[in-house]
VEXROGU-815607 format. One record per residue: chain; x, z, y negated of N, C-alpha, C, O in turn; residue number from 1. Coordinates in steps of 0.02 Angstrom, whole numbers. Atoms other than C-alpha are relative to their C-alpha. Example, Ala and Ser with C-alpha at 12.3 -4.5 7.8 and 13.67 -1.06 7.14 Angstrom:
BEGIN
R_c_n_east_n_up_n_north_ca_east_ca_up_ca_north_c_east_c_up_c_north_o_east_o_up_o_north_k
R_A_45_0_59_615_390_225_45_0_-60_97_33_-59_1 .
R_A_-42_-3_59_684_357_53_-39_37_-55_-14_45_-110_2 .
# end
This chain:
BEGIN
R_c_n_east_n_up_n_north_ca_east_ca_up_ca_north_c_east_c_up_c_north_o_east_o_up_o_north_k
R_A_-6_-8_72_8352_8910_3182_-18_72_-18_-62_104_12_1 .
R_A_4_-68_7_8373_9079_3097_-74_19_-46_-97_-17_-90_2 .
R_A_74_-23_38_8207_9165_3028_19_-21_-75_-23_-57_-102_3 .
R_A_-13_-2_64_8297_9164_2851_-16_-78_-2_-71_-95_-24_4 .
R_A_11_73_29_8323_8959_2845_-65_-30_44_-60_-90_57_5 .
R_A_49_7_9_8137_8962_2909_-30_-13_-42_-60_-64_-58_6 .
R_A_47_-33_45_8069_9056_2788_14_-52_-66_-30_-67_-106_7 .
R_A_-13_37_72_8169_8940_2647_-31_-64_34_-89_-44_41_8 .
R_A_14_52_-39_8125_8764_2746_-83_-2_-35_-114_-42_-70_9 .
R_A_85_-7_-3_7941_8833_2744_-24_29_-101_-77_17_-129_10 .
R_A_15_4_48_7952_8888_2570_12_-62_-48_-33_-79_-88_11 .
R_A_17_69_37_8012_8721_2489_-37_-38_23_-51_-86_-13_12 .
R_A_53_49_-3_7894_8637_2573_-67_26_-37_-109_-14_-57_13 .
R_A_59_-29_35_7764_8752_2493_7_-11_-81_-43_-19_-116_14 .
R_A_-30_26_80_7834_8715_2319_-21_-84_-4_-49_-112_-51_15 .
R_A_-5_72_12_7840_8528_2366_-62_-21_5_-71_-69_-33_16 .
R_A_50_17_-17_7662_8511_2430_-40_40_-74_-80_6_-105_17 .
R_A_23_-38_64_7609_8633_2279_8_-29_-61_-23_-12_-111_18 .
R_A_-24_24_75_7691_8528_2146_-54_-82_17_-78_-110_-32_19 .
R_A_53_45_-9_7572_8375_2234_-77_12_-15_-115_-19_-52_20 .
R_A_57_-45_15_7432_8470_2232_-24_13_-60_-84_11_-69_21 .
R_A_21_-4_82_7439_8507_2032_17_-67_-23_-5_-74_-80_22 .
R_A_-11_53_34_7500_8332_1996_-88_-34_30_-123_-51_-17_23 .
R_A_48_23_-36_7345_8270_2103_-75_15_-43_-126_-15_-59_24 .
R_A_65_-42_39_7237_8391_2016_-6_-17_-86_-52_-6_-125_25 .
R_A_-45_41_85_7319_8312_1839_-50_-64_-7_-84_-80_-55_26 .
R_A_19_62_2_7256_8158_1886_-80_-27_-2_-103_-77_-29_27 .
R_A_88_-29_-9_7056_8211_1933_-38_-13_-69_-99_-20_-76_28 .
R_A_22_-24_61_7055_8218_1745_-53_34_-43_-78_10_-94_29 .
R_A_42_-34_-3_6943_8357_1738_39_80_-17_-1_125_-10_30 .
R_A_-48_-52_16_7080_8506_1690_-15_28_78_-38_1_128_31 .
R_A_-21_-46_-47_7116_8661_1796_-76_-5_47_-119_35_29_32 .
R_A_68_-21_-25_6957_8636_1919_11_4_82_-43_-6_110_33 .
R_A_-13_-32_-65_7026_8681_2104_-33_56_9_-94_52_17_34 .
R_A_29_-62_12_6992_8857_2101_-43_30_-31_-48_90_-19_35 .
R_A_38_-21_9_6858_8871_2000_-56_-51_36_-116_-43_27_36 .
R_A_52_44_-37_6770_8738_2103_13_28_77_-14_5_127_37 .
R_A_6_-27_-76_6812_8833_2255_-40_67_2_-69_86_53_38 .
R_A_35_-76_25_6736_9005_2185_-72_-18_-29_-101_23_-65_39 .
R_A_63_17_40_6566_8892_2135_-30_35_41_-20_43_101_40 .
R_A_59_-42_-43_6427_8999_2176_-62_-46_37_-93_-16_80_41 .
R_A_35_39_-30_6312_8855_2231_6_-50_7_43_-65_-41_42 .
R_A_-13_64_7_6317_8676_2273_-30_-27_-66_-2_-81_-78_43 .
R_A_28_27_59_6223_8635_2110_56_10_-36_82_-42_-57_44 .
R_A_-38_2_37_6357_8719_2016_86_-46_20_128_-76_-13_45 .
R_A_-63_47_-38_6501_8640_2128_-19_-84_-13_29_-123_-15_46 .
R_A_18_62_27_6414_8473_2081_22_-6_-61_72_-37_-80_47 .
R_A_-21_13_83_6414_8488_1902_82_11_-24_113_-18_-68_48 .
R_A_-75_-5_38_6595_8560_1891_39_-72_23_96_-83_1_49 .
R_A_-57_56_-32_6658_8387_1989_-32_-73_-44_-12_-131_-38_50 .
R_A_27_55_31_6542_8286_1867_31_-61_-33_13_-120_-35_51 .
R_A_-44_38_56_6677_8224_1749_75_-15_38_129_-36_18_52 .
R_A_-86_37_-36_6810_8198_1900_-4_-48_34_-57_-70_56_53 .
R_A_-12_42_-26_6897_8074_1972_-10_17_80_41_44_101_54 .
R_A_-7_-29_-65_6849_8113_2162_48_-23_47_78_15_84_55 .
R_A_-68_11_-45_6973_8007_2252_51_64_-24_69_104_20_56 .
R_A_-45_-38_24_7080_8114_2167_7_88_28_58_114_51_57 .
R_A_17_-60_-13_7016_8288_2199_-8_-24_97_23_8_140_58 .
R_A_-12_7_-88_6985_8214_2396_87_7_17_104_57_50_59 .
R_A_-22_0_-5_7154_8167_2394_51_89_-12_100_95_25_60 .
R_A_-12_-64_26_7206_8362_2323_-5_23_66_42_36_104_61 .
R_A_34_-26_-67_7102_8418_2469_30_-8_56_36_43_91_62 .
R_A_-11_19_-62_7167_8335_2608_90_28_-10_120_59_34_63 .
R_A_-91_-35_29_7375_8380_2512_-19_86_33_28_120_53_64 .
R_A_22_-81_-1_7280_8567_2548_26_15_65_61_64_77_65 .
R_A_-21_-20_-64_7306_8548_2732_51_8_20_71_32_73_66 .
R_A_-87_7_-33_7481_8521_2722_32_73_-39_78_107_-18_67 .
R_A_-7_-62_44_7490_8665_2591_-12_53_52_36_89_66_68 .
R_A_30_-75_-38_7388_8801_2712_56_-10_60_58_40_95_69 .
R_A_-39_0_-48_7517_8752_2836_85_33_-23_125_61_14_70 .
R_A_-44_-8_40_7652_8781_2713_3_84_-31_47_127_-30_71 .
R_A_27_-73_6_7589_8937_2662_-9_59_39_3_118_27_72 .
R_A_3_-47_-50_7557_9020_2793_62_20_47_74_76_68_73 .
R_A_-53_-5_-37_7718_8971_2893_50_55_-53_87_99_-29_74 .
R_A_-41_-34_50_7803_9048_2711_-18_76_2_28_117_-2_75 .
R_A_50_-76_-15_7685_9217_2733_42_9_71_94_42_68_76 .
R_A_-37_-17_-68_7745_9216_2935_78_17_-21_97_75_-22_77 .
R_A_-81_-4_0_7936_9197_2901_8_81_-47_38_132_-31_78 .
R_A_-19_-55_73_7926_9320_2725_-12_76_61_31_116_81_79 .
R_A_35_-78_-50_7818_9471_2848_54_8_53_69_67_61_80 .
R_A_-26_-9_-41_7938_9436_2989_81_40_-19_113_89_-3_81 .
R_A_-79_-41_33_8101_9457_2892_-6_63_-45_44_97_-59_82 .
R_A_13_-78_22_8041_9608_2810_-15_58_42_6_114_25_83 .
R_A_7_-58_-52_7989_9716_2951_13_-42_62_15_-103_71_84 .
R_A_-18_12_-86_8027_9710_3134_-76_36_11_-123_9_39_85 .
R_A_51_-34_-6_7900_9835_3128_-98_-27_11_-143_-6_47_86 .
R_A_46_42_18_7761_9714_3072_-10_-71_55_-62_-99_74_87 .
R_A_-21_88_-16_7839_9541_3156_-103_1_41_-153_-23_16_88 .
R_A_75_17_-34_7668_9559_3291_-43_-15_-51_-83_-61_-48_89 .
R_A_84_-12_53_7546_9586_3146_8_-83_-50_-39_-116_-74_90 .
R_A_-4_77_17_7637_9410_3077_-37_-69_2_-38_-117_-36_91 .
R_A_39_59_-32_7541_9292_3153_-77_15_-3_-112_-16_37_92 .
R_A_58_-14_48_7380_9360_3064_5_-32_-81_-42_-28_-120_93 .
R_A_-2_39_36_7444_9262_2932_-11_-67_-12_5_-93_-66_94 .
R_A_22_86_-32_7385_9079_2998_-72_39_-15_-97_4_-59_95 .
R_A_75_-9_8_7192_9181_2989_-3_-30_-71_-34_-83_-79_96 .
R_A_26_60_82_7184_9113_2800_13_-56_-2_4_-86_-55_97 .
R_A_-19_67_-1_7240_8958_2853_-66_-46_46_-85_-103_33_98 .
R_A_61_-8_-25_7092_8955_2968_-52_-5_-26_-91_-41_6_99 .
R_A_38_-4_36_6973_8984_2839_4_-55_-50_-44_-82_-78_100 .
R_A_-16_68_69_7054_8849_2711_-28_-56_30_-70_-93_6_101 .
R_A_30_76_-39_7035_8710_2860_-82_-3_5_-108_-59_9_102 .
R_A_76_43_6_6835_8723_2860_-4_8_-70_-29_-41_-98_103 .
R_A_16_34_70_6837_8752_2675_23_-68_-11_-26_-103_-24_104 .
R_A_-24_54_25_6930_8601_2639_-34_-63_45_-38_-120_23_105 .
R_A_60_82_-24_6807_8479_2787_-60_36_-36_-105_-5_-46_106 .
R_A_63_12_32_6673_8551_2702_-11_-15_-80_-63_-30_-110_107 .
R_A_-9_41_73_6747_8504_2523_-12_-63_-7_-45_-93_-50_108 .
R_A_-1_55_21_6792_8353_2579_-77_-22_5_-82_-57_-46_109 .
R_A_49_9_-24_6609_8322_2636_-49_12_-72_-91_-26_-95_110 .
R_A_56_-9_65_6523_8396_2480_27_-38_-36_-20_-58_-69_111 .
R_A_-14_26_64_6632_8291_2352_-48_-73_16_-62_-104_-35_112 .
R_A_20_60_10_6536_8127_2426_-70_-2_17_-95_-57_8_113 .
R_A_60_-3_-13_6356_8188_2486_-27_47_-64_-12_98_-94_114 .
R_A_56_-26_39_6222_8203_2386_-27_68_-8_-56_94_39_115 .
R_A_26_-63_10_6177_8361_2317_-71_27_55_-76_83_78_116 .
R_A_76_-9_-25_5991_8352_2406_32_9_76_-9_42_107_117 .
R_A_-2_20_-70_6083_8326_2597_52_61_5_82_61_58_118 .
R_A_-55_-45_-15_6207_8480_2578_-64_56_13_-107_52_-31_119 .
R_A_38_-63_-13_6094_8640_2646_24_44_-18_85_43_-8_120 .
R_A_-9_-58_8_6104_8798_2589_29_56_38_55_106_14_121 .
R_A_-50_-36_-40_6176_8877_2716_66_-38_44_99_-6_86_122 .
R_A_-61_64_7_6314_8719_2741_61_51_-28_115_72_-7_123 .
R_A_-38_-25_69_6363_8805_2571_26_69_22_80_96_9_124 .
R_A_-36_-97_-8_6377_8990_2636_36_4_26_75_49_12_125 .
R_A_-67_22_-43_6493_8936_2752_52_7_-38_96_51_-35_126 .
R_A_-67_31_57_6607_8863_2617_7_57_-16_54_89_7_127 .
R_A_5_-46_49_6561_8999_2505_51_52_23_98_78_-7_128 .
R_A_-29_-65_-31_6609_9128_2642_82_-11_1_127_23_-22_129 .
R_A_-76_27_-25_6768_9047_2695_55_13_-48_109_41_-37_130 .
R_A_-39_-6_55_6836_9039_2528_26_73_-12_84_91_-12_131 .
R_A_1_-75_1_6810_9220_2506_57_41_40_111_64_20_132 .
R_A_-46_-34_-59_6878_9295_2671_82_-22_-6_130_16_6_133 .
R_A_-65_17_-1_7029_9182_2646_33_45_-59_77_87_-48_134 .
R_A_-52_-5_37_7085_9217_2479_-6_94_-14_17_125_-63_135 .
R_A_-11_-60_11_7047_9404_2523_36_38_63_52_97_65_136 .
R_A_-59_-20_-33_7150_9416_2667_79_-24_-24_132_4_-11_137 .
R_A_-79_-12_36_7295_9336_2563_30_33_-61_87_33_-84_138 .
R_A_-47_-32_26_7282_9443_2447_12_85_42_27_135_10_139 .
R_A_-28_-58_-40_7316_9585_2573_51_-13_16_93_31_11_140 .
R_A_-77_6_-13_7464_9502_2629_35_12_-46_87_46_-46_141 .
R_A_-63_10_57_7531_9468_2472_9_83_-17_65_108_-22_142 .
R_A_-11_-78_24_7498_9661_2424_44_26_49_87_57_18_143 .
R_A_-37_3_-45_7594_9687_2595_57_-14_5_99_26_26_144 .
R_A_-91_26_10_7752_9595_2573_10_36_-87_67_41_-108_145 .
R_A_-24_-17_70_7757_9660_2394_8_78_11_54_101_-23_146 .
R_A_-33_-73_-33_7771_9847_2469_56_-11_31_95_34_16_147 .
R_A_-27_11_-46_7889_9769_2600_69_-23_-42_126_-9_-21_148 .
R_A_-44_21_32_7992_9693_2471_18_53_-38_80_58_-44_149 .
R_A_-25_-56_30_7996_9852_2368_41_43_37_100_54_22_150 .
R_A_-62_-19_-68_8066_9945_2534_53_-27_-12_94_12_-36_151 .
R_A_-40_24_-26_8181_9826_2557_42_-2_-89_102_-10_-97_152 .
R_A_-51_-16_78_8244_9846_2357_23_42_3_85_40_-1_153 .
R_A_-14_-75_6_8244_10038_2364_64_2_65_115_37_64_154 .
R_A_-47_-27_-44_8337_10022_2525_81_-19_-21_133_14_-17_155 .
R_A_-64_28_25_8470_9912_2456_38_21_-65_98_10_-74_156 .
R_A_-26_-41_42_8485_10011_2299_41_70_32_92_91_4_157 .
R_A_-3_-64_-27_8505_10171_2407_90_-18_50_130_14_83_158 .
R_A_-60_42_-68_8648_10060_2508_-12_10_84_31_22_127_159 .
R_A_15_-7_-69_8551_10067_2669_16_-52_46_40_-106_27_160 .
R_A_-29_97_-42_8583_9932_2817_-66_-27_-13_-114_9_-2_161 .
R_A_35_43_5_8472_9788_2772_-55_-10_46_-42_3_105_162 .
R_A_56_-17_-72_8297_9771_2874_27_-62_24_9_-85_78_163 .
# end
């Protein structure tokens, strides 16, 4: 199969698992609280923001996540690969945030049902960290393909051969 009907394959599935994911999160009935419950600075405050949700619901989100970071990342691999040749090696540094999502998301699922008093403080830094590193290596990618994609505009304006 060609990199291009990868990259689409791997992107509707990222759409399809993404559109579960906010319906899932719909249902929690607690509004937009993914992301700011992943950016909680402590388990106290990660408690209180899940106070008023449905947790099956938000578990269920969680566990949709894994199929997402798989989705995501394969969409990041394909996008980096078909944009540079140059890059393709450095591609497969795109699964590292996917890496980081899988212990955030067992240690989500884990905090949404234990007791505040049995989660340790350094349990949490884990999470804390994970979250971090991930969503700051994707946004290097994304800043990455968004140069890569500008290239690849300028070149096609310019009428160059296609990367």
């Amino acid at each position: 199969m060609s990199n291009k009907k990868l990259f689409l394959f791997s992107f509707v599935s990222f759409l399809l698992v993404m559109a579960g994911m906010l319906w899932t999160e719909q249902q929690a009935g607690c509004g937009k609280v993914i992301i700011p419950l992943e950016l909680e600075p402590s388990i106290a405050a990660f408690k209180q923001r899940i106070a008023a949700c449905d947790i099956t619901w938000l578990a269920t989100n969680t566990q949709l996540d894994f199929l997402f970071l798989i989705a995501y990342s394969a969409t990041l691999f394909f996008a980096l690969r078909g944009l540079s040749d140059k890059l393709s090696p450095l591609a497969w540094l795109t699964f590292l945030p996917g890496v980081f999502d899988s212990i955030e998301n067992v240690l989500l699922l884990k905090f949404l049902y234990a007791d505040q008093a049995e989660i340790s403080a350094g349990v949490y830094s884990i999470y804390y960290w994970c979250v971090r590193i991930k969503f700051g290596i994707l946004i290097i990618i994304l800043l990455t393909l968004l140069v890569l994609v500008g290239q690849w505009i300028y070149k096609k304006a310019k009428g160059e051969k296609s990367m």
